[in-house]
C-alpha positions in Angstrom: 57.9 4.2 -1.3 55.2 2.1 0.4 53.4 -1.0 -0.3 50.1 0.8 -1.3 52.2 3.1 -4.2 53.5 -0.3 -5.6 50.8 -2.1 -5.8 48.8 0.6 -7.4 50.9 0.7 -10.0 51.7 -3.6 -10.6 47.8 -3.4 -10.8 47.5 -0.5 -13.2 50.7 -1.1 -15.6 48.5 0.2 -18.9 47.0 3.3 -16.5 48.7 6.9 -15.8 51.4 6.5 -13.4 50.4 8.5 -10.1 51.7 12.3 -9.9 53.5 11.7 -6.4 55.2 8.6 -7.8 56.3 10.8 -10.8 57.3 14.0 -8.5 59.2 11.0 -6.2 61.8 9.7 -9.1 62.0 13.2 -10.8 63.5 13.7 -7.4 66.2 10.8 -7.8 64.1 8.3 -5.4 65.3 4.8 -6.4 62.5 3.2 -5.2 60.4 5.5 -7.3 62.5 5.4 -10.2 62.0 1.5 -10.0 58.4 1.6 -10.1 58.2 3.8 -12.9 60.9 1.1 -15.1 58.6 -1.6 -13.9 55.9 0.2 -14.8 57.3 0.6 -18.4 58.9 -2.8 -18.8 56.5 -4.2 -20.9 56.2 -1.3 -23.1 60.2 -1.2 -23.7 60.2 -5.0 -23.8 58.0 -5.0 -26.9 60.1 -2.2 -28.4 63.2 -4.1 -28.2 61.7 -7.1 -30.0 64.2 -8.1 -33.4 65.0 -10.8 -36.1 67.8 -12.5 -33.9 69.7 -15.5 -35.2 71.5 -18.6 -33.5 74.2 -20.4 -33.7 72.6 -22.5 -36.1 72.1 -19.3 -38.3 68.1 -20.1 -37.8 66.0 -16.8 -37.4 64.0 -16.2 -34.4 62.2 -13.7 -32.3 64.1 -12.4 -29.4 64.8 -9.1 -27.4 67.8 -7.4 -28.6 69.1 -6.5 -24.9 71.4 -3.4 -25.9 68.0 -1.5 -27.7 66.2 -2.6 -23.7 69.0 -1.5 -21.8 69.2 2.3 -24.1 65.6 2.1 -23.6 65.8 1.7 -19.8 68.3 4.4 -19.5 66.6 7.4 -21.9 63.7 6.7 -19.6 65.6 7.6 -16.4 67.4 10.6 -18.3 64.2 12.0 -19.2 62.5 11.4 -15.8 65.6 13.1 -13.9 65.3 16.1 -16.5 61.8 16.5 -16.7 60.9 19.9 -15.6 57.8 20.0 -12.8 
């Protein structure tokens, strides 16, 4: 993966992911696979957002790591499966 394919994406993270970046990780290319978690980081980070308490017992916002981490890994799953 180049410099030019990163950057493309880091600068388009709402945008389409491009189809040779895709094809790339579908392929098991780690450095393609990392661009397209990057790419989705925010996304899965707002998704694991939950009602967490501290010590304390005070409430707070927080990610809940576990729901980022079976987020993180479905994605992968699906991207190695995903028929072209």
């Amino acid at each position: 993966m180049n410099r030019r394919n990163n950057s493309i994406t880091e600068n388009n993270e709402s945008g389409l992911l491009p189809y040779p970046i895709i094809l790339a990780a579908n392929k098991g290319e780690a450095e393609a696979m990392k661009v397209v978690v990057l790419h989705y980081g925010s996304y899965m980070t707002s998704l694991s957002m939950r009602k967490l308490r501290d010590e304390q017992g005070s409430t707070y916002w927080g990610i809940d790591e576990d729901t980022r981490e079976r987020l993180r890994a479905k994605l992968m799953q699906s991207i190695l499966a995903f028929k072209i």
